[in-house]
C-alpha distance (Angstrom), angle and dihedral (degrees) to the residues before:
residue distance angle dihedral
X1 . . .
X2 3.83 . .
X3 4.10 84.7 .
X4 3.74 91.8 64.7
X5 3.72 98.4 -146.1
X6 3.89 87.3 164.5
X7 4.14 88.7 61.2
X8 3.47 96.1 45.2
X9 3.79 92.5 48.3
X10 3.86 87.0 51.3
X11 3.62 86.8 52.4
X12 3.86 94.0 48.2
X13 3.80 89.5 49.4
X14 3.83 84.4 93.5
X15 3.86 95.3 51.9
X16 3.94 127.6 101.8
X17 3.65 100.7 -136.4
X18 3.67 108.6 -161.8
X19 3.75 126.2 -136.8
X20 3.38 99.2 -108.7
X21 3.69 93.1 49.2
X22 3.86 122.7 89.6
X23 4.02 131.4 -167.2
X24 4.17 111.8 -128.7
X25 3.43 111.5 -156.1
X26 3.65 124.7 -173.4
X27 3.55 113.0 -144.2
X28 4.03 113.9 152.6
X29 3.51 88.0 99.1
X30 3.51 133.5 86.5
X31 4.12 124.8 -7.9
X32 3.78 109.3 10.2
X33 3.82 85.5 -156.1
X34 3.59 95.6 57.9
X35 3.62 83.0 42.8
X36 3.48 97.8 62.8
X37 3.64 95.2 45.9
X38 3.81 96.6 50.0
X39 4.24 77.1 53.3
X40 3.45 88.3 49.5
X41 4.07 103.1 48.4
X42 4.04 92.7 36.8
X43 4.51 89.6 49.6
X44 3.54 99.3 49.1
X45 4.18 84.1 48.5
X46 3.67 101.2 44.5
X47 3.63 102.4 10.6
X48 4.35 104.8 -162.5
X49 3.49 89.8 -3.2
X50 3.93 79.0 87.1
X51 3.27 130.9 68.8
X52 4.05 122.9 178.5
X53 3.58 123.9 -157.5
X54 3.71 102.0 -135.8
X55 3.49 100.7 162.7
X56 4.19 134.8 57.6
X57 3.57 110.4 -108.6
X58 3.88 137.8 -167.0
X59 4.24 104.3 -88.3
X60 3.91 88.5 -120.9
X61 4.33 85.6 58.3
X62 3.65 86.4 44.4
X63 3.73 93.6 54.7
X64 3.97 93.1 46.1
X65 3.50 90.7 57.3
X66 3.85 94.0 45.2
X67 4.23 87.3 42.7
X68 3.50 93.7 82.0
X69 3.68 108.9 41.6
X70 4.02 124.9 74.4
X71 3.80 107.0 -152.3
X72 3.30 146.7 60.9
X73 3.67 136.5 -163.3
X74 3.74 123.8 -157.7
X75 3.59 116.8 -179.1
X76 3.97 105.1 176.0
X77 3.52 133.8 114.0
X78 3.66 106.2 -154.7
X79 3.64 130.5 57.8
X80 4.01 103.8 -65.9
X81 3.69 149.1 147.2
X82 3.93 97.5 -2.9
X83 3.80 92.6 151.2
X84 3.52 86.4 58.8
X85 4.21 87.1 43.3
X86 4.03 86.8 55.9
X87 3.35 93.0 42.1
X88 4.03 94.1 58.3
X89 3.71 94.3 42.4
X90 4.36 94.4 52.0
X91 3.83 74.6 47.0
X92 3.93 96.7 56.4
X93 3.30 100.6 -111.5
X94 4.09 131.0 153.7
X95 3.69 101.0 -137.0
X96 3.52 133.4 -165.3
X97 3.65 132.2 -150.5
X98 3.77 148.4 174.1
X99 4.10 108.1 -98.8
X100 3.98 87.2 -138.6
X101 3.77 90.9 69.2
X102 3.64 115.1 100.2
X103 3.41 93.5 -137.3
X104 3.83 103.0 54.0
X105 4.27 76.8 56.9
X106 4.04 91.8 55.6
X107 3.82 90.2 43.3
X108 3.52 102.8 43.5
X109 4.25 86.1 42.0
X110 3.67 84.7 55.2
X111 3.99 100.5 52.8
X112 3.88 96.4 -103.9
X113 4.00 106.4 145.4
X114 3.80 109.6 -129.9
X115 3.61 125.8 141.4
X116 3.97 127.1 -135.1
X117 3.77 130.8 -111.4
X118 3.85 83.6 -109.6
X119 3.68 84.9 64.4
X120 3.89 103.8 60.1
X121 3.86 88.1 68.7
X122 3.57 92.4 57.0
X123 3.97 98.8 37.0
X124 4.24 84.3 38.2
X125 4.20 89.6 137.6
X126 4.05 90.4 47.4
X127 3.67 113.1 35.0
X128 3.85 92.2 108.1
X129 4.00 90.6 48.3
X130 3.49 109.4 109.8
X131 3.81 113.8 -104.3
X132 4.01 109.6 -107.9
X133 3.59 120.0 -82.2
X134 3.80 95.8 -112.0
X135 3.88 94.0 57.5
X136 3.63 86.6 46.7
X137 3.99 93.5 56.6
X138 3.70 89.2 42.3
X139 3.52 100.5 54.0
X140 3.75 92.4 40.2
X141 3.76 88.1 65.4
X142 3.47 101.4 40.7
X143 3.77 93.5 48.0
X144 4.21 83.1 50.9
X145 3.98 84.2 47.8
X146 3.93 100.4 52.0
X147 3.86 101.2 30.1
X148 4.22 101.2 49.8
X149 3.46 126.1 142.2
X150 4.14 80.8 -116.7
X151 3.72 90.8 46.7
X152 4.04 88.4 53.4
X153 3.74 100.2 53.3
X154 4.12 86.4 44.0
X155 3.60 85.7 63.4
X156 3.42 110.1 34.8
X157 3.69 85.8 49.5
X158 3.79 93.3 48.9
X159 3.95 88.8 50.4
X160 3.83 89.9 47.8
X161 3.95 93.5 48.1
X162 4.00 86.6 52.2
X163 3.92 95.8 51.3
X164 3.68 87.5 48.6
X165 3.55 100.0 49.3
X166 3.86 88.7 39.3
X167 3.60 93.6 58.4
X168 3.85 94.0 40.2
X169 3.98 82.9 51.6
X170 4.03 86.2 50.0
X171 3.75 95.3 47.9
X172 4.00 92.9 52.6
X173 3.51 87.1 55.6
């Protein structure tokens, strides 16, 4: 439920999906009740149009399916799915997300062109057009820049080195 597939599909109610074009929708995840619902709601509006992802599948599957679309949709408000976020954007994609999430913040703080879910009313004729080719280069390298294997242990070290000194701060207490 914390995905809000029923928001975004209000918000899509505006949008002239094309014939050609299909809605992927991960959904092996999480409450297979809610699961089947979102199924459900999104089938009996766009029929074959959608196609859920009910099942895990190997990463390299994953990616073929995501290959050969151009958008993504992310309706949550809390901090969620941003390997899947990364993934889409080294794949090209014009992605959407709520503004609440803390990681449309970091990414839009750190130069990464998205749009938000405000946005797909406004851009409701384009939002499958693929984002321009300079965005696409530019978010490419910064997503190489901020998520590095280097980057990583920086981090996790630096998060390590505060819990430490946190509880050595505690204990003197």
């Amino acid at each position: 439920p914390s995905n809000n597939h029923l928001d975004v599909l209000k918000i899509l109610e505006g949008v002239n999906i094309n014939p050609d074009e299909k809605i992927i929708a991960p959904l092996s995840y999480g409450n297979r009740k809610y699961a089947e619902k979102v199924e459900e709601i999104f089938d009996k509006k766009y029929g074959g149009k959608f196609i859920p992802l009910k099942e895990y599948m190997s990463i390299q599957d994953y990616t073929n399916i995501l290959e050969g679309a151009n958008t993504c949709i992310m309706g949550h408000k809390r901090q969620q799915g941003m390997g899947n976020i990364i993934m889409m954007l080294r794949l090209r994609y014009i992605v959407y997300m709520n503004e609440e999430s803390p990681a449309y913040s970091f990414l839009k703080k750190n130069g990464i062109k998205l749009f938000s879910l405000k946005d797909i009313e406004r851009m409701k004729d384009e939002i499958t057009k693929p984002l321009e080719h300079h965005y696409i280069i530019e978010n490419i390298r910064i997503i190489k820049n901020l998520f590095n294997a280097n980057k990583n242990r920086q981090r996790t070290k630096k998060i390590i080195d505060e819990m430490i000194n946190k509880k050595l701060t505690h204990a003197k207490s």
